[in-house]
Biopython code that builds the backbone (N, CA, C, O; Angstrom):
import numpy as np
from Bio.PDB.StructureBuilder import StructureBuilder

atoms = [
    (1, "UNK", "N", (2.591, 21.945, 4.845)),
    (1, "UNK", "CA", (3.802, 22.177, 4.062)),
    (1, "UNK", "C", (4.733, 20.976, 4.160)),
    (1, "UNK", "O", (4.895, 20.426, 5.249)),
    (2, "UNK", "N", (5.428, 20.497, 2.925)),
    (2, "UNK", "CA", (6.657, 19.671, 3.181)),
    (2, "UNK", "C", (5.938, 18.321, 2.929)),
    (2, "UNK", "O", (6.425, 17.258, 3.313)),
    (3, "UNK", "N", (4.705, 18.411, 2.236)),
    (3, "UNK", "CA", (4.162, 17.065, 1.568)),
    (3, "UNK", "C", (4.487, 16.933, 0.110)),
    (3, "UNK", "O", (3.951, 17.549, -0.812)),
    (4, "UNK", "N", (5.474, 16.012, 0.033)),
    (4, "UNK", "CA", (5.992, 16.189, -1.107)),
    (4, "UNK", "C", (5.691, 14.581, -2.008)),
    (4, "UNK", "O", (6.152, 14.180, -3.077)),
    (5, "UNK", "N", (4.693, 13.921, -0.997)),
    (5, "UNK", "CA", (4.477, 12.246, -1.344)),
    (5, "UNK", "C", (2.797, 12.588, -1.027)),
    (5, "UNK", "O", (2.199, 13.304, -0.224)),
    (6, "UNK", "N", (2.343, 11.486, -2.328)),
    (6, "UNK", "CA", (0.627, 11.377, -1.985)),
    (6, "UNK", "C", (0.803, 9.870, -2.377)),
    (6, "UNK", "O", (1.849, 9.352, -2.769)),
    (7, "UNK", "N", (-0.400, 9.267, -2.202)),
    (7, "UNK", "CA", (-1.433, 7.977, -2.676)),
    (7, "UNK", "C", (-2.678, 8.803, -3.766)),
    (7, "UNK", "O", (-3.212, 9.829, -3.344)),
    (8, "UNK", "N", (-3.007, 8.316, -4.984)),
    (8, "UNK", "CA", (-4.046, 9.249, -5.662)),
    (8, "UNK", "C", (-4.109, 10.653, -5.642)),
    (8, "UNK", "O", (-5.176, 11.262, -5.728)),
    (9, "UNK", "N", (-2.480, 11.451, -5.479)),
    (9, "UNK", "CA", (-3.066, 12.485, -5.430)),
    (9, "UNK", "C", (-3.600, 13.079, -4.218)),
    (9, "UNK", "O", (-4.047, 14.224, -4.158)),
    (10, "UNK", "N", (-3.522, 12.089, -3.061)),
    (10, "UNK", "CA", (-4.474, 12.622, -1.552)),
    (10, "UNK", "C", (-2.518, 12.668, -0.979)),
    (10, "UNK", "O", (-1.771, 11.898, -1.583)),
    (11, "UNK", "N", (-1.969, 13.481, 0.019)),
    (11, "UNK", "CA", (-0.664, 13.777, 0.477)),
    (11, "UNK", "C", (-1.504, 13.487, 1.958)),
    (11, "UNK", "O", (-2.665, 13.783, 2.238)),
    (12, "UNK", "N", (-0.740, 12.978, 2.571)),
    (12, "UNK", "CA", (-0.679, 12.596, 3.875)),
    (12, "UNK", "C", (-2.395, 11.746, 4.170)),
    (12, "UNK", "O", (-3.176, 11.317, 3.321)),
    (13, "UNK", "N", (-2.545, 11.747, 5.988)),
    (13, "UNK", "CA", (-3.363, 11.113, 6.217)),
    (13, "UNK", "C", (-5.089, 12.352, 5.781)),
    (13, "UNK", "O", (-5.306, 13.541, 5.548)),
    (14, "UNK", "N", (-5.947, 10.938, 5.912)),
    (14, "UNK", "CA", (-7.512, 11.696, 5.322)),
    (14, "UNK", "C", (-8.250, 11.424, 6.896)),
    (14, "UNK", "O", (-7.876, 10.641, 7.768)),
    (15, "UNK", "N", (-9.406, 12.351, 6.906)),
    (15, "UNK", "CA", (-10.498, 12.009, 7.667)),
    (15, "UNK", "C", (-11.158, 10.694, 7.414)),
    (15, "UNK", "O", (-11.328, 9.807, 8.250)),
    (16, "UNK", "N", (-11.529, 10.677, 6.080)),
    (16, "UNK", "CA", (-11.878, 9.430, 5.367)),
    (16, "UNK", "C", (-10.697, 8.512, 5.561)),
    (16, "UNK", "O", (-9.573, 8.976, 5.753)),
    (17, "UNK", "N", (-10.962, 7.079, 5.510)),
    (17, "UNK", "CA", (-9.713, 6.099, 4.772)),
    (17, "UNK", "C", (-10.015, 6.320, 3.329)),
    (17, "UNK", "O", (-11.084, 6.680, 2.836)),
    (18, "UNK", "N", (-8.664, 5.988, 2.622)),
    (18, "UNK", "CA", (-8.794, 5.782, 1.181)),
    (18, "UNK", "C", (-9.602, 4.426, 0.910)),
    (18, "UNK", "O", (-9.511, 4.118, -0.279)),
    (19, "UNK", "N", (-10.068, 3.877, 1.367)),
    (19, "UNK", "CA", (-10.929, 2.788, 1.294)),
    (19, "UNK", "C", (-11.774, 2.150, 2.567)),
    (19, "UNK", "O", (-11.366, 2.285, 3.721)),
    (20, "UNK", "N", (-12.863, 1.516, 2.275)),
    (20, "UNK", "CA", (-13.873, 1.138, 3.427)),
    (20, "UNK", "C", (-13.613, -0.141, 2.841)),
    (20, "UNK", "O", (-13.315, -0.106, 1.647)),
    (21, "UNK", "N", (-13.670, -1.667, 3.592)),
    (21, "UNK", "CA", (-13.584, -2.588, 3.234)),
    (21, "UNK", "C", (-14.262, -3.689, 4.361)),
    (21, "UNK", "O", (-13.694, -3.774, 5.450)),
    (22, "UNK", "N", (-15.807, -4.763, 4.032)),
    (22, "UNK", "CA", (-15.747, -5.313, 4.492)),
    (22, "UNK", "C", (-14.911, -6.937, 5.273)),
    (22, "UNK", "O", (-14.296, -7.764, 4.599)),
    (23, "UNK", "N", (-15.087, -7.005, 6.500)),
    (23, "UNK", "CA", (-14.728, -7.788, 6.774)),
    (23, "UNK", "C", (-14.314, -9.396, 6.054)),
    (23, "UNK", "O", (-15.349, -10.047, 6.191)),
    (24, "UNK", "N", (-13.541, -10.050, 5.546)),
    (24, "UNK", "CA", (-13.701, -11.281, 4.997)),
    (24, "UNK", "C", (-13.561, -10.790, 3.721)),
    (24, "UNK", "O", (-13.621, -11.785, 2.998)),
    (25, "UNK", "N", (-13.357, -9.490, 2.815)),
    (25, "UNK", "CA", (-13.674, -9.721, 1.704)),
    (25, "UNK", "C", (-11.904, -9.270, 0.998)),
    (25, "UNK", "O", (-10.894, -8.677, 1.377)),
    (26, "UNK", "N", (-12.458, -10.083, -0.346)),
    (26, "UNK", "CA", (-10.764, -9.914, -1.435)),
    (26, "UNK", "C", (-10.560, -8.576, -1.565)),
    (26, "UNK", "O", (-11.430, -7.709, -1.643)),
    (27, "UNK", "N", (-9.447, -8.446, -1.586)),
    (27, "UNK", "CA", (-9.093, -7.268, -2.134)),
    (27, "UNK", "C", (-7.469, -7.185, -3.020)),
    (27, "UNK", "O", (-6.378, -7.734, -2.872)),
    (28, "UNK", "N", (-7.963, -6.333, -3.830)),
    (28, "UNK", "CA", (-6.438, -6.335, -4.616)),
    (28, "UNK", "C", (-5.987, -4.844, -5.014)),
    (28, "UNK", "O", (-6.662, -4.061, -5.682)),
    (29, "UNK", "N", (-4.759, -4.614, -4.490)),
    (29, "UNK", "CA", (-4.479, -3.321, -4.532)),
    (29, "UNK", "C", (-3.356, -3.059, -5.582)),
    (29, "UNK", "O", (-2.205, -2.926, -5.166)),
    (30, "UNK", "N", (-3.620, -2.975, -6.934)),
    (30, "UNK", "CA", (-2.935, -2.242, -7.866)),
    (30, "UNK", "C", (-2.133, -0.661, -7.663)),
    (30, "UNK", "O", (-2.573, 0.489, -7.681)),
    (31, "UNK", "N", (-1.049, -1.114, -7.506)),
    (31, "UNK", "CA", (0.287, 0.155, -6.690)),
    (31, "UNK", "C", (1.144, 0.341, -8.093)),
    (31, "UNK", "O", (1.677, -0.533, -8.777)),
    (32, "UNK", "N", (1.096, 1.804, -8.296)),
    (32, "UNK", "CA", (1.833, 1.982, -9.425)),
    (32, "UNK", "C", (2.604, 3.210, -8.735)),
    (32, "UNK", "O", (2.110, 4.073, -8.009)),
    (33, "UNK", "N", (4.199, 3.045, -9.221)),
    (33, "UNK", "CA", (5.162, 3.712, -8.612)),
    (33, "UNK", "C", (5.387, 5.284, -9.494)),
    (33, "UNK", "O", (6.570, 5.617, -9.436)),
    (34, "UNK", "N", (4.790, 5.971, -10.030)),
    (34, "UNK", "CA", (5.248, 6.991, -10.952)),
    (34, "UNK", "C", (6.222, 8.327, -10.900)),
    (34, "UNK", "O", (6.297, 9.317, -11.628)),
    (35, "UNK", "N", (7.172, 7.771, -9.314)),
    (35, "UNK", "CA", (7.761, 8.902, -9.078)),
    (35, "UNK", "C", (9.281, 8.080, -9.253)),
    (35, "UNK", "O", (9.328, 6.850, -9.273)),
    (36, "UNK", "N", (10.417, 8.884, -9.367)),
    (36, "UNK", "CA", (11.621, 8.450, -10.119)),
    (36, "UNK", "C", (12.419, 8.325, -8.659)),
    (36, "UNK", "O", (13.556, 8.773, -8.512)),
    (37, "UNK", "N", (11.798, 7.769, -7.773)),
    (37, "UNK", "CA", (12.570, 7.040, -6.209)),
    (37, "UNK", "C", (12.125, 5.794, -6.156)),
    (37, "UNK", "O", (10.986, 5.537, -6.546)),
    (38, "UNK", "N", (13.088, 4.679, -5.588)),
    (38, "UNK", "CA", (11.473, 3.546, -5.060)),
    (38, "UNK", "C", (10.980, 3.553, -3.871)),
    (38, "UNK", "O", (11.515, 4.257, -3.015)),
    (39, "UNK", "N", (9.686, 2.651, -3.521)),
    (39, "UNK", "CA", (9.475, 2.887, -2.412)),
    (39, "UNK", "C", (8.777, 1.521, -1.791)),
    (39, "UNK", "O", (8.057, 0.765, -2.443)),
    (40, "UNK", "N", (9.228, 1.315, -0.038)),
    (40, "UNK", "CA", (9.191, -0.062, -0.030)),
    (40, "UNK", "C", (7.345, 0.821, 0.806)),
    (40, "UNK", "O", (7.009, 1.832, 1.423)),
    (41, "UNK", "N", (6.716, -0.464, 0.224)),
    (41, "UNK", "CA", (4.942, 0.281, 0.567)),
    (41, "UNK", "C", (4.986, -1.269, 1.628)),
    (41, "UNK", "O", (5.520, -2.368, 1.475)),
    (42, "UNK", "N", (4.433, -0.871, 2.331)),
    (42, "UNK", "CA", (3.821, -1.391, 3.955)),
    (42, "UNK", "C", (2.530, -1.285, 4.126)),
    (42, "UNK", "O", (2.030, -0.169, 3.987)),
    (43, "UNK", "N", (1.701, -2.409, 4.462)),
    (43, "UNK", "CA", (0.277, -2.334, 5.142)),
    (43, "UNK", "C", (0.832, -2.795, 6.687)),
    (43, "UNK", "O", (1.788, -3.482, 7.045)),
    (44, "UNK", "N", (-0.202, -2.101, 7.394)),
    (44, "UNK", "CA", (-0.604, -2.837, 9.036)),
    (44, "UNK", "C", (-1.686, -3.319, 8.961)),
    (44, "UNK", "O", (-2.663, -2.791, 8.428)),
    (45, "UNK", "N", (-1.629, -4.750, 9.671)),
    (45, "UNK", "CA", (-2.138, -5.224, 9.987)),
    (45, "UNK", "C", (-2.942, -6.776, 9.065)),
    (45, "UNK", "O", (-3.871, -7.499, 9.427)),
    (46, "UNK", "N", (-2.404, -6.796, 8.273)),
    (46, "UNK", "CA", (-2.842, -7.450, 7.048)),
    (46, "UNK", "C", (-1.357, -7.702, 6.346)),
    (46, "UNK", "O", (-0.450, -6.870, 6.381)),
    (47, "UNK", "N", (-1.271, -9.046, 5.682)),
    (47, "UNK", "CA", (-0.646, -9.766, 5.184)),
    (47, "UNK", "C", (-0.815, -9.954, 3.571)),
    (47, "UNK", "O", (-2.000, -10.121, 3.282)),
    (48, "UNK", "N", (-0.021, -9.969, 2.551)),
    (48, "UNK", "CA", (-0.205, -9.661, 1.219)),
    (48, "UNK", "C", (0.583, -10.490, 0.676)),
    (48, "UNK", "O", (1.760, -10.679, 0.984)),
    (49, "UNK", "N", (-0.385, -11.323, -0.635)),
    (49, "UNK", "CA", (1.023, -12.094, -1.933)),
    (49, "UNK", "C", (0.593, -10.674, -2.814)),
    (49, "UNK", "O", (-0.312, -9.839, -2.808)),
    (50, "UNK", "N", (2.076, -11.023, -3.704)),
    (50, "UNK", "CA", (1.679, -10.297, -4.968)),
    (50, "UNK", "C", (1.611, -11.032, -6.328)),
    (50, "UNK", "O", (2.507, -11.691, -6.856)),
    (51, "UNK", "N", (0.323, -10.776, -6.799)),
    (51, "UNK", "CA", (-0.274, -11.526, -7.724)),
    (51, "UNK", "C", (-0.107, -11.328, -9.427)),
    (51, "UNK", "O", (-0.595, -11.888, -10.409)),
    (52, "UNK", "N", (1.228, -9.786, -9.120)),
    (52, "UNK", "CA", (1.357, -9.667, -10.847)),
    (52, "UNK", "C", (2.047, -8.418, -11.250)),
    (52, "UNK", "O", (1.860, -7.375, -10.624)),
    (53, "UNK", "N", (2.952, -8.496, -12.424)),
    (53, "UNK", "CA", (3.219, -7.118, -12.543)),
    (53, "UNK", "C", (4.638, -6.898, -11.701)),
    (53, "UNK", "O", (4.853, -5.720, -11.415)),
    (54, "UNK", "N", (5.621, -7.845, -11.268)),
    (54, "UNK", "CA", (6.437, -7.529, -10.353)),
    (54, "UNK", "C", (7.739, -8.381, -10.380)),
    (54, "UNK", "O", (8.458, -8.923, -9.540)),
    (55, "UNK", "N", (7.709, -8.242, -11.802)),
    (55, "UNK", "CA", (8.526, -9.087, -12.662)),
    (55, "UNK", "C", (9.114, -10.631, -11.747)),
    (55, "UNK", "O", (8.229, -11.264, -11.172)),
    (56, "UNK", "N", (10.416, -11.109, -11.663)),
    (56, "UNK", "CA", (10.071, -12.362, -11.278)),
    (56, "UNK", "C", (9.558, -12.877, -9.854)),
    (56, "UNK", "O", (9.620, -14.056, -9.505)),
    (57, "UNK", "N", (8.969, -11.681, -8.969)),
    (57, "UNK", "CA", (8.603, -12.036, -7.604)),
    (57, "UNK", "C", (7.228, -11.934, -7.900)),
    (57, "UNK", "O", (6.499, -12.101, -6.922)),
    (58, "UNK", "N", (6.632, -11.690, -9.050)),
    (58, "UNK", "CA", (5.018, -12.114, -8.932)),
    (58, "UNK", "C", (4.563, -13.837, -8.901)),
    (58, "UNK", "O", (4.918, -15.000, -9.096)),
    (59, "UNK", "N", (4.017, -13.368, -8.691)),
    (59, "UNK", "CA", (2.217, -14.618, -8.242)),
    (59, "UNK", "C", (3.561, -15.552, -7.209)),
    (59, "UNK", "O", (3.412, -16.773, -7.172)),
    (60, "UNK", "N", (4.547, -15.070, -6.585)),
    (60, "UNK", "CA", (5.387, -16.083, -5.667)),
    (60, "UNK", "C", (3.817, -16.293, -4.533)),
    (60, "UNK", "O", (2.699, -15.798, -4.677)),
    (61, "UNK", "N", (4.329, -17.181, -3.488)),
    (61, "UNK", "CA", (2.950, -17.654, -2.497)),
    (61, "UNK", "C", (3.809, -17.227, -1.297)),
    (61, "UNK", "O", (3.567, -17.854, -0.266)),
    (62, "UNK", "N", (4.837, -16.214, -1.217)),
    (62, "UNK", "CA", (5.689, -15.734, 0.038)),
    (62, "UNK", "C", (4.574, -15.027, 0.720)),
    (62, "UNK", "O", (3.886, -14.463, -0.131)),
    (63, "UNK", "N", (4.178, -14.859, 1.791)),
    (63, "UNK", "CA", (3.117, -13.640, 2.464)),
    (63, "UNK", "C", (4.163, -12.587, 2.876)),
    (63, "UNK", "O", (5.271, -12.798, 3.368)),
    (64, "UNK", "N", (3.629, -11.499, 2.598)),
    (64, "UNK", "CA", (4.628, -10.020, 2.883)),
    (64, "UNK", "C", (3.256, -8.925, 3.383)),
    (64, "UNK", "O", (2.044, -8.803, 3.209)),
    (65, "UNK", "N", (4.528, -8.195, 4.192)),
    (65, "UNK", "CA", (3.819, -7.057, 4.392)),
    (65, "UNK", "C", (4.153, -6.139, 4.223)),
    (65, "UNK", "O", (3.424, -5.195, 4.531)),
    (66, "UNK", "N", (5.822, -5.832, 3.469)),
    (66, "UNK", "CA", (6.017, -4.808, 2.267)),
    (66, "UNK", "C", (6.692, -5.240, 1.669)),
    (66, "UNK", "O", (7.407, -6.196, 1.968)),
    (67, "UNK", "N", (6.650, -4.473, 0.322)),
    (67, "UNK", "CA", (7.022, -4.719, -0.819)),
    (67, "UNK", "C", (8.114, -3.111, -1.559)),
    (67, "UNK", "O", (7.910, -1.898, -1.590)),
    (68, "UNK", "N", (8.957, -3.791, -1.916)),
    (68, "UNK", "CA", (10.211, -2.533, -2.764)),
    (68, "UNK", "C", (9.661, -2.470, -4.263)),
    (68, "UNK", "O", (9.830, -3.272, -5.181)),
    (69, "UNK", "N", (8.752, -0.939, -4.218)),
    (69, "UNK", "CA", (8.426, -1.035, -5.660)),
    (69, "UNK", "C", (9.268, 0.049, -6.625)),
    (69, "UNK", "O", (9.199, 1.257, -6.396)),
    (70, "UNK", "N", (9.856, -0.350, -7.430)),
    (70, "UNK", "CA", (10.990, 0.771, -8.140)),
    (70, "UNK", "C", (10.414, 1.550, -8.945)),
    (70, "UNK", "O", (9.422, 1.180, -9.573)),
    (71, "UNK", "N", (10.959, 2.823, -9.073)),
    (71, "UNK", "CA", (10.548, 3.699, -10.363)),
    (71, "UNK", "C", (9.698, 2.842, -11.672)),
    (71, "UNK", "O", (9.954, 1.816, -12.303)),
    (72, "UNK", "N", (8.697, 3.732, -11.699)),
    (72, "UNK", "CA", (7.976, 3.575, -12.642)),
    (72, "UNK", "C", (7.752, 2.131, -12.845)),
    (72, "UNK", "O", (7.614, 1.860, -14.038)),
    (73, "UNK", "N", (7.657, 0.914, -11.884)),
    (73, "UNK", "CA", (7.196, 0.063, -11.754)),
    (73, "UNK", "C", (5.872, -0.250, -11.225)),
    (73, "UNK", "O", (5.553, 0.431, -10.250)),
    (74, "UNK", "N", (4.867, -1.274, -11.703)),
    (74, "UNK", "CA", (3.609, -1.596, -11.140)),
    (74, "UNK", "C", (3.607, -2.748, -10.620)),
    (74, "UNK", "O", (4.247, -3.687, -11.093)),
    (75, "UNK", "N", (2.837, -2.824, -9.508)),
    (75, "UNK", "CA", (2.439, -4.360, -8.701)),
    (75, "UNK", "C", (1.084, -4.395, -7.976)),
    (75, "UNK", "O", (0.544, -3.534, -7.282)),
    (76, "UNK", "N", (0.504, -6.179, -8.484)),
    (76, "UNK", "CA", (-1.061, -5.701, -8.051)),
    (76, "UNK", "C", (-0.650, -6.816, -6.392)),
    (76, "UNK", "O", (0.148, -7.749, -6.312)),
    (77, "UNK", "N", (-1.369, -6.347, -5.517)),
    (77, "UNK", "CA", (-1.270, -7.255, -4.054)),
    (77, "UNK", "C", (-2.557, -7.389, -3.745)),
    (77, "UNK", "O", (-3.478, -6.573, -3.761)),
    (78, "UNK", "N", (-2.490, -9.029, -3.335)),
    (78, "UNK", "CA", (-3.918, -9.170, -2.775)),
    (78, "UNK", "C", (-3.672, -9.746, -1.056)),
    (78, "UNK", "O", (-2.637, -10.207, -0.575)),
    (79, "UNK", "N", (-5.007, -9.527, -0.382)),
    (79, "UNK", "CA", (-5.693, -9.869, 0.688)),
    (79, "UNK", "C", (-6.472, -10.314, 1.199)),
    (79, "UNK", "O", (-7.255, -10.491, 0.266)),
    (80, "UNK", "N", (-7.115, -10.816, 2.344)),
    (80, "UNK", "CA", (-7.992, -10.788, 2.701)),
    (80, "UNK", "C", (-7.889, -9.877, 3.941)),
    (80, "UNK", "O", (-6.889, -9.706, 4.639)),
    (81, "UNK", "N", (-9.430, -9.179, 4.120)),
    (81, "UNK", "CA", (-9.556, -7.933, 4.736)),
    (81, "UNK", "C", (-10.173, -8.905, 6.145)),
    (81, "UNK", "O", (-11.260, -8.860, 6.721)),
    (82, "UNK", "N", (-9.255, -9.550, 6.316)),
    (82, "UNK", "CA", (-9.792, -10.679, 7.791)),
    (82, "UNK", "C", (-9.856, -10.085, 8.736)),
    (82, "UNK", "O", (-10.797, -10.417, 9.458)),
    (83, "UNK", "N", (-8.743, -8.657, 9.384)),
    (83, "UNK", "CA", (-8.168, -8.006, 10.768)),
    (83, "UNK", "C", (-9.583, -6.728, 10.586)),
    (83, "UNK", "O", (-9.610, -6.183, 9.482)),
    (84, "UNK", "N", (-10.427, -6.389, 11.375)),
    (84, "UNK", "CA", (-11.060, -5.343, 11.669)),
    (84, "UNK", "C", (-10.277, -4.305, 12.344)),
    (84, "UNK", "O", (-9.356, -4.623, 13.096)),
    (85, "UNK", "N", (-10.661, -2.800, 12.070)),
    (85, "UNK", "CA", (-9.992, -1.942, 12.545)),
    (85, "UNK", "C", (-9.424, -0.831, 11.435)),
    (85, "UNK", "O", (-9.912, -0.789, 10.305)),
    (86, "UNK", "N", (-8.482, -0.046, 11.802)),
    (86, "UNK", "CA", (-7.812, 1.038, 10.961)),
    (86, "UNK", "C", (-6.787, 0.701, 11.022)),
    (86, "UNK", "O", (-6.214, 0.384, 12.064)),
    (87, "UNK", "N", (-6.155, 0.691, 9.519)),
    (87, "UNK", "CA", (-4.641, 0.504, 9.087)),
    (87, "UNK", "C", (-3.965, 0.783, 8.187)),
    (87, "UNK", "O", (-4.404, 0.594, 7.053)),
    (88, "UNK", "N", (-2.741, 1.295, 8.368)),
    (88, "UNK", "CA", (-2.361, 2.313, 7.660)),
    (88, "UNK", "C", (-1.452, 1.630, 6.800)),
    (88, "UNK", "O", (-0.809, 0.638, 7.143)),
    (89, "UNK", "N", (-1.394, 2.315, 5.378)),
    (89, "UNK", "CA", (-0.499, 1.746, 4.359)),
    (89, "UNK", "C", (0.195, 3.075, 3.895)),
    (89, "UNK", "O", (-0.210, 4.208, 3.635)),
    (90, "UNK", "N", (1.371, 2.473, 3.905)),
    (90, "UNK", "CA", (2.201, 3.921, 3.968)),
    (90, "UNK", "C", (3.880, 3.736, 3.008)),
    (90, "UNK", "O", (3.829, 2.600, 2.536)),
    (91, "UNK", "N", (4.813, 4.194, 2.720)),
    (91, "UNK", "CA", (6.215, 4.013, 2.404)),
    (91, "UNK", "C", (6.663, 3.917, 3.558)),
    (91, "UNK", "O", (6.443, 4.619, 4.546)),
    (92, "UNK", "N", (7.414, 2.878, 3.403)),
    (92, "UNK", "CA", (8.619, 2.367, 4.578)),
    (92, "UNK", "C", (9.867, 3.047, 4.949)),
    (92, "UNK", "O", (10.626, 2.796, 5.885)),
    (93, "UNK", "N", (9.947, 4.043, 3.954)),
    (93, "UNK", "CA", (11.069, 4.632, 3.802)),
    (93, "UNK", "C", (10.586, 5.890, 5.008)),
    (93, "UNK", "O", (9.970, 6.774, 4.413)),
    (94, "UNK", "N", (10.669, 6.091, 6.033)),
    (94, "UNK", "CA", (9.897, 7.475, 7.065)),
    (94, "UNK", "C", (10.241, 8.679, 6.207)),
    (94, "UNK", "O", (9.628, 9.744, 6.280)),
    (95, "UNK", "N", (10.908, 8.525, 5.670)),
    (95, "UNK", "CA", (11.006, 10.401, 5.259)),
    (95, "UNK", "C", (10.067, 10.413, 4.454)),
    (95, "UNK", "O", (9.223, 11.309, 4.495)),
    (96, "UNK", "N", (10.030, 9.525, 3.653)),
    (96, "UNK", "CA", (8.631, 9.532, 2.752)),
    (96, "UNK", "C", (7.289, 9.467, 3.177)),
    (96, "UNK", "O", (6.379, 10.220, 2.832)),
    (97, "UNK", "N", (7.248, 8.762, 3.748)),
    (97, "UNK", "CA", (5.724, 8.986, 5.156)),
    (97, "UNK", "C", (5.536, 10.191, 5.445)),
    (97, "UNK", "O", (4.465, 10.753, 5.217)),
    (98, "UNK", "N", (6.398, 10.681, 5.910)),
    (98, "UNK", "CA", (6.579, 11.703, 7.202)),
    (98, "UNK", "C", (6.210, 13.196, 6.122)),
    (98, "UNK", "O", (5.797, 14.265, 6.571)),
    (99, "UNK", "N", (6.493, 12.902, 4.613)),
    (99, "UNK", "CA", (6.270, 13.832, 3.833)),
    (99, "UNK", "C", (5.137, 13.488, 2.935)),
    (99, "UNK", "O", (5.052, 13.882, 1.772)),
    (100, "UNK", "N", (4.024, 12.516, 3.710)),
    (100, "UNK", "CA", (2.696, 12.682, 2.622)),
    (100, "UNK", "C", (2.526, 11.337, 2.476)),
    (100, "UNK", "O", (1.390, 10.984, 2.793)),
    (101, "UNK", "N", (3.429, 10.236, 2.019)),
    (101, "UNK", "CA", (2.998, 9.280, 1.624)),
    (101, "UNK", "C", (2.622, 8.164, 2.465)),
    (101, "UNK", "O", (3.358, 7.213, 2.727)),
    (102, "UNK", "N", (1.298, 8.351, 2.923)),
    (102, "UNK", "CA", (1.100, 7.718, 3.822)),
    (102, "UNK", "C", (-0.538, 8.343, 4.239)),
    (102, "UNK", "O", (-0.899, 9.520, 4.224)),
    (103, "UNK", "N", (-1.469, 6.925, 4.657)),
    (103, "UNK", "CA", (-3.042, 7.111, 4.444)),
    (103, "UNK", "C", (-3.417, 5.743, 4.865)),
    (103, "UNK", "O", (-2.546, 4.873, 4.890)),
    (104, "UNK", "N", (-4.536, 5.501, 5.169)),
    (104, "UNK", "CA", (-5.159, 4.134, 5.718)),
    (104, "UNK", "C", (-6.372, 3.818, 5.229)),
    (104, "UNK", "O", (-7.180, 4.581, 4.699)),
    (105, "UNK", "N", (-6.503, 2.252, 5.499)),
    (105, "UNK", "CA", (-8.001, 1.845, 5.077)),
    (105, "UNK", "C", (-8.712, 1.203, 6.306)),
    (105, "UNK", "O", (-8.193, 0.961, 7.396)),
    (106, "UNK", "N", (-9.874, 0.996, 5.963)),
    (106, "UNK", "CA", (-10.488, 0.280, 7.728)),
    (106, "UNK", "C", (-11.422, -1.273, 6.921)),
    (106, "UNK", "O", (-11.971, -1.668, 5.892)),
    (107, "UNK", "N", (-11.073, -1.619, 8.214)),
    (107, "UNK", "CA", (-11.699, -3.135, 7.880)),
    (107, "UNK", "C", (-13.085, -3.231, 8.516)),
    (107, "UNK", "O", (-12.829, -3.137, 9.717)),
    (108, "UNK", "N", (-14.306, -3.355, 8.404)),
    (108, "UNK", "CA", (-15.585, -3.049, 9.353)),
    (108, "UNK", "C", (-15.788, -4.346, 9.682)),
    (108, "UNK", "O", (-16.711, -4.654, 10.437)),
]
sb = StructureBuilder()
sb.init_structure("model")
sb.init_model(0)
sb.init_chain("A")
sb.init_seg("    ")
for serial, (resi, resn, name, xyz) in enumerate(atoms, 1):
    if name == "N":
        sb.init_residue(resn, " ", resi, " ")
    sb.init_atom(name, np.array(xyz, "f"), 0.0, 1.0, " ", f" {name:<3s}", serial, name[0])
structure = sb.get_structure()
């Protein structure tokens, strides 16, 4: 009860990660905001540019590890999946975590 935030539709953490990702490889995570709050989205453990979609702070070469995405705004972020392990990408905002939005991926 009191999950009021998902990723895809999945509310809080999975048995599964929302993604398996080898070691060394690209990845680009297309984040679309469709709820009428913003939300600053956080990875652990991994470092991110954003490559588009994020009006004048795209394709910047700043490395971040969150990003403030506003209502009904989209942004694609890329990586490399260099750090092995489990890590969670979540809203920065805790109440929003703490209510669903929030799930991890693993690096093998």
């Amino acid at each position: 009860t009191g999950q009021l935030w998902a990723f895809n539709g999945v509310a809080n953490m999975t048995d599964e990660p929302m993604v398996r990702l080898e070691r060394g490889e690209s990845v680009v995570f297309d984040i679309i905001n469709d709820t009428a709050f913003p939300h600053g989205m956080h990875t652990h453990g991994h470092h991110f540019r954003i490559i588009g979609n994020k009006g004048p702070d795209s394709n910047t070469q700043a490395w971040r590890d969150t990003l403030l995405i506003e209502r009904g705004e989209r942004a694609k972020i890329a990586f490399v999946a260099d750090n092995p392990g489990k890590w969670l990408l979540h809203c920065h905002m805790l109440e929003h975590a703490a209510a669903g939005m929030m799930n991890w991926f693993e690096v093998a």
